[in-house]
C-alpha positions as CSV (number, residue, x, y, z in Angstrom):
1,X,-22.2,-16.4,48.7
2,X,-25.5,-18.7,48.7
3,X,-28.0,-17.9,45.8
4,X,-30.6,-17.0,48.7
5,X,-28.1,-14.2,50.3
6,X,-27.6,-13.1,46.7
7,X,-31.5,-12.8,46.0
8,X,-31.7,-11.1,49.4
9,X,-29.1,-9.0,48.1
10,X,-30.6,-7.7,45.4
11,X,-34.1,-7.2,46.8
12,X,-32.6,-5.2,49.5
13,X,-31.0,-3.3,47.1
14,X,-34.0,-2.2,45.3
15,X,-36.4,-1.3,48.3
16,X,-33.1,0.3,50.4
17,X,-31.2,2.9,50.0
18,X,-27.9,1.2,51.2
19,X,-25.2,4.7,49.8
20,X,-22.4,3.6,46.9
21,X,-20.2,1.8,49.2
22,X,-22.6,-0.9,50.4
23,X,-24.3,-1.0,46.6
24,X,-21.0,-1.8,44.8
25,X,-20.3,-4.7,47.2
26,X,-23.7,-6.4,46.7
27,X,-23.8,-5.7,42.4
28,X,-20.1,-6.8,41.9
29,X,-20.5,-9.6,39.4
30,X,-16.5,-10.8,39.2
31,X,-16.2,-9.3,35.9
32,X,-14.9,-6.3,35.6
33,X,-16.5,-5.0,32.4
34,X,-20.0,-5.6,33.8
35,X,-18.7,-3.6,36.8
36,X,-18.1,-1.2,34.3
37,X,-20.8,-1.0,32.5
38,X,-23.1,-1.3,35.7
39,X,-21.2,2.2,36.8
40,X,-21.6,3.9,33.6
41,X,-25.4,3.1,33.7
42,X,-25.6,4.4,37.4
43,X,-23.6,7.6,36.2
44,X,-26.1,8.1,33.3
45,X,-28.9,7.4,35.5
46,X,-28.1,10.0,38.0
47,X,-27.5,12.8,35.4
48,X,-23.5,12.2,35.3
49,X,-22.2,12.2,32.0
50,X,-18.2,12.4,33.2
51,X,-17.4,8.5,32.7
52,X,-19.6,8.5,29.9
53,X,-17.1,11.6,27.9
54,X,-14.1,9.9,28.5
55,X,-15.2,6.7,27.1
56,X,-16.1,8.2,24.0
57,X,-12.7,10.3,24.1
58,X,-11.1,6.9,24.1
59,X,-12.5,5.4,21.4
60,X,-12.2,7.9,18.9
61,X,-8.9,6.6,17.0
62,X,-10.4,3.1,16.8
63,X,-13.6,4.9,15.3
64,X,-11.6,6.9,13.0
65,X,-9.3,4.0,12.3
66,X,-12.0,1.7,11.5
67,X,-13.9,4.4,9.3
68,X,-10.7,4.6,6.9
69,X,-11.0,0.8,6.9
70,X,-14.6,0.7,5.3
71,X,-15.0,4.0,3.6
72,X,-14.0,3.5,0.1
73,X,-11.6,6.6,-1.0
74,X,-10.2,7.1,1.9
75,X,-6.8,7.1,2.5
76,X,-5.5,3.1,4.6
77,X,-7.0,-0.2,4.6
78,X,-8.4,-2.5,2.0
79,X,-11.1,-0.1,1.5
80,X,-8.6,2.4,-0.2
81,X,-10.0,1.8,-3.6
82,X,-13.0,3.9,-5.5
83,X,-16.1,1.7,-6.4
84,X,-16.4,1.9,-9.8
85,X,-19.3,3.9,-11.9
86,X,-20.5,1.8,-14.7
87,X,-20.4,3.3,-18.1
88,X,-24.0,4.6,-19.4
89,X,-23.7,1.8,-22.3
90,X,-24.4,-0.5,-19.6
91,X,-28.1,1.1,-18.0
92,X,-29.7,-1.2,-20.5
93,X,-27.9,-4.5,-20.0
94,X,-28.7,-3.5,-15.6
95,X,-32.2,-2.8,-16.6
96,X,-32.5,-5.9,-18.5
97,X,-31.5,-8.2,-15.2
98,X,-34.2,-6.1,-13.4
99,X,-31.5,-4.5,-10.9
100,X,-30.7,-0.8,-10.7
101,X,-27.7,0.7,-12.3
102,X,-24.2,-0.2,-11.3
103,X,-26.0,-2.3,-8.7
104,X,-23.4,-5.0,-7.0
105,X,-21.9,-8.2,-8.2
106,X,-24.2,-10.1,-6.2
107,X,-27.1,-8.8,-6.6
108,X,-27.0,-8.7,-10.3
109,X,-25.7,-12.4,-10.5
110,X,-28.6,-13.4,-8.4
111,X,-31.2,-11.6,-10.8
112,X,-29.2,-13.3,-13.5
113,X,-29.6,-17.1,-12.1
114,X,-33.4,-16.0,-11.6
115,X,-34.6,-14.7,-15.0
116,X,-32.1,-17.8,-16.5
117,X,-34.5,-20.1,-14.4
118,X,-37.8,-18.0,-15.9
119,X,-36.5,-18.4,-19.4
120,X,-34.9,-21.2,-20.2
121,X,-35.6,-23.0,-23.6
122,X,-35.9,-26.3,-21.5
123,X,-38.7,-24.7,-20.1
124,X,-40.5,-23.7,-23.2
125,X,-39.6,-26.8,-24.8
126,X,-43.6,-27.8,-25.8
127,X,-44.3,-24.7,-27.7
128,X,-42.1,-23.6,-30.6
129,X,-43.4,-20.3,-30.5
130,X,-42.5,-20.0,-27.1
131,X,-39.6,-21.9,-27.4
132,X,-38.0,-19.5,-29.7
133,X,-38.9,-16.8,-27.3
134,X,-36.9,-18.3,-24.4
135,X,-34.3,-19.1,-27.0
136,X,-34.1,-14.9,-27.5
137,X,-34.1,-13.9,-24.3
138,X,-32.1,-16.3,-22.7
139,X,-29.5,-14.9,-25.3
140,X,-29.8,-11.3,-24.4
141,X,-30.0,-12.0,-20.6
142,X,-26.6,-14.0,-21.0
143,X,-24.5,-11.2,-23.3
144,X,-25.9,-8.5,-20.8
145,X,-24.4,-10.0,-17.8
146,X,-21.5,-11.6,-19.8
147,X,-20.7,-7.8,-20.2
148,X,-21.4,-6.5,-17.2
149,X,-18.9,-9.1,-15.6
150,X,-16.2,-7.9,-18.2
151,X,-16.5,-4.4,-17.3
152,X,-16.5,-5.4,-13.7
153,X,-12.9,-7.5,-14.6
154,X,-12.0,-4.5,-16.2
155,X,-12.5,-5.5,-19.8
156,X,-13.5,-4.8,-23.3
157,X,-17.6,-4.4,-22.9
158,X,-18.4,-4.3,-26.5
């Protein structure tokens, strides 16, 4: 079919009303999931929700199955095991990175190459005063992540 009888097509099909048999022979693409889908939207559009049921029906084991994948707890998959609560000895060390408690690994070892970058005695280096500031801090920014990543290995945090 030319790309003019296939434009003429679909014009016709918009200002016509050519009945389902003559509609589905102009609107066939060659791939039947675009068929498909172009049905379901018809459906819809004229108030039949039938097709629309079904499919749903169908794809409720892959929604459940992929639920038990991601929810952590639940029973299957690599999501099977709990996310761990950090112990309340460790609020300070979170607040100190500037993330909230029992926030994720990456987010914490982000805030951690940040504040390192903020505070590093290198960066102080012209002022002794400030220098020995940076010097502190740098020292409690590295113990509080050093034992936020032993309690994540499953370590001694003291």
């Amino acid at each position: 079919m030319s790309i003019w009888s296939r434009l003429e097509s679909v014009i016709n099909s918009y200002f016509n009303d050519f009945g389902e048999q003559t509609s589905r022979r102009f609107r066939s693409s060659g791939d039947p999931d675009v068929d498909e889908a172009y049905d379901e939207l018809n459906d819809f559009l004229n108030g039949d929700d039938s097709r629309r049921e079904k499919k749903k029906s169908d794809n409720e084991d892959f929604y459940t199955w992929r639920d038990a994948q991601e929810t952590p707890g639940k029973s299957g998959g690599s999501g099977s095991t709990k996310a761990k609560t950090p112990p309340e000895e460790l609020r300070a060390d979170f607040e100190l990175l500037g993330v909230p408690f029992g926030a994720d690994e990456e987010t914490c070892k982000a805030s951690y190459k940040k504040l390192l970058k903020i505070h590093h005695p290198d960066r102080h280096a012209g002022h002794e005063g400030n220098y020995r500031k940076a010097t502190e801090k740098t020292a409690r920014i590295n113990a509080a992540f050093d034992r936020i990543e032993k309690w994540r290995a499953g370590g001694n945090i003291s």
